[in-house]
C-alpha positions as CSV (number, residue, x, y, z in Angstrom):
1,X,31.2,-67.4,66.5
2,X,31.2,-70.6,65.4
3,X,34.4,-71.8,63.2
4,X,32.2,-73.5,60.4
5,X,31.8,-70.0,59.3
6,X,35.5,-69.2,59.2
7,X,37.9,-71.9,58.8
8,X,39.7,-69.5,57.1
9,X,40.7,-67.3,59.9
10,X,41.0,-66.7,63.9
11,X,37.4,-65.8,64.7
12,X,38.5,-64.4,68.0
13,X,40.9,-62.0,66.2
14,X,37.2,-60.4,64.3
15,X,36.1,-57.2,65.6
16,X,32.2,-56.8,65.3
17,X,32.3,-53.5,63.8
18,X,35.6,-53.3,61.7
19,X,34.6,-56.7,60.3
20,X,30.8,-56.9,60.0
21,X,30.1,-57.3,56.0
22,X,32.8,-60.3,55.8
23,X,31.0,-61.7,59.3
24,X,27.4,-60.8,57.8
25,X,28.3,-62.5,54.5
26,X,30.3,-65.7,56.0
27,X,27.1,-66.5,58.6
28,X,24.7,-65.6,56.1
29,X,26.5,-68.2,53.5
30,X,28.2,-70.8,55.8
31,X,26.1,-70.2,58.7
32,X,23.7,-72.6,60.8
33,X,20.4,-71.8,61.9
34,X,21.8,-71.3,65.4
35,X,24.8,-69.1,63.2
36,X,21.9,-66.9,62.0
37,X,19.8,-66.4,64.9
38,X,23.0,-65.2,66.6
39,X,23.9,-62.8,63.8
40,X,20.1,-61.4,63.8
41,X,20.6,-60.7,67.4
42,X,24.0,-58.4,66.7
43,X,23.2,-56.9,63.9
44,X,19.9,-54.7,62.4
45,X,18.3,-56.2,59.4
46,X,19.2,-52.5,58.0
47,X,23.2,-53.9,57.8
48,X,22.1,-57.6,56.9
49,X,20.5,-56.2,53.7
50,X,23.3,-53.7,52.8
51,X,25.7,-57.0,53.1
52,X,22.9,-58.6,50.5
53,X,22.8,-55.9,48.3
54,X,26.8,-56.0,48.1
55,X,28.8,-58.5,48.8
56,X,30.5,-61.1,46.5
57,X,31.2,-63.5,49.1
58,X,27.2,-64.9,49.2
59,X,25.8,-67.1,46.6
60,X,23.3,-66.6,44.1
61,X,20.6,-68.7,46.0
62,X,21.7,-67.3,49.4
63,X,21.1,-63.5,48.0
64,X,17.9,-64.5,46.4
65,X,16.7,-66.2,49.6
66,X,17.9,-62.8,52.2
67,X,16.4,-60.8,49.3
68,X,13.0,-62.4,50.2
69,X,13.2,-62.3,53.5
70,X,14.2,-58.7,53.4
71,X,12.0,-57.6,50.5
72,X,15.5,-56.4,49.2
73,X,14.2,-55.8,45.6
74,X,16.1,-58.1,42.9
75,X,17.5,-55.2,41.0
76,X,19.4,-54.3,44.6
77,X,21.3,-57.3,44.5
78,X,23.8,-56.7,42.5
79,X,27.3,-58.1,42.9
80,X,26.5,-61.5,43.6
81,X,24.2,-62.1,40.7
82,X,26.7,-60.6,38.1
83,X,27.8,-62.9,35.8
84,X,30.7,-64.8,36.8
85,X,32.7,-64.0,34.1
86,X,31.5,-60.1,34.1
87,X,35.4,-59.0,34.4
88,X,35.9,-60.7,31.1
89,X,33.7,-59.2,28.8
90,X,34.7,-56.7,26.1
């Protein structure tokens, strides 16, 4: 793994399994072509669109985009595309 993905931490330290939605959701956001491809080979398009459907590390456009690609349905995708300020409202 490349370290454009994860500046933030000792990529060699990651463990494929204990670790795979932030590794999913880092290549998926951060992640080259060549980032992606590699991820595709690892993991099952089954995980990759659980990651989608969950995960508050992606962006709105990078959800959208997997959600296509997937045919994840929009109303799936759920944390990602909550308002920002979701916590905040009364």
């Amino acid at each position: 793994m490349r370290n454009t993905c994860f500046w933030d931490v000792d990529s060699r330290k990651l463990d494929r399994e204990k670790d795979k939605f932030f590794i999913i959701s880092r290549v998926l956001e951060y992640g080259t072509m060549e980032d992606v491809v590699n991820l595709l080979s690892e993991y099952d398009s089954a995980e990759i669109a659980q990651v989608v459907r969950r995960s508050r590390i992606i962006g709105r456009a990078t959800a959208n985009f997997w959600g296509l690609i997937l045919n994840i349905p929009r109303s799936e995708i759920i944390r990602c595309l909550e308002p920002a300020d979701f916590h905040r409202k009364r």
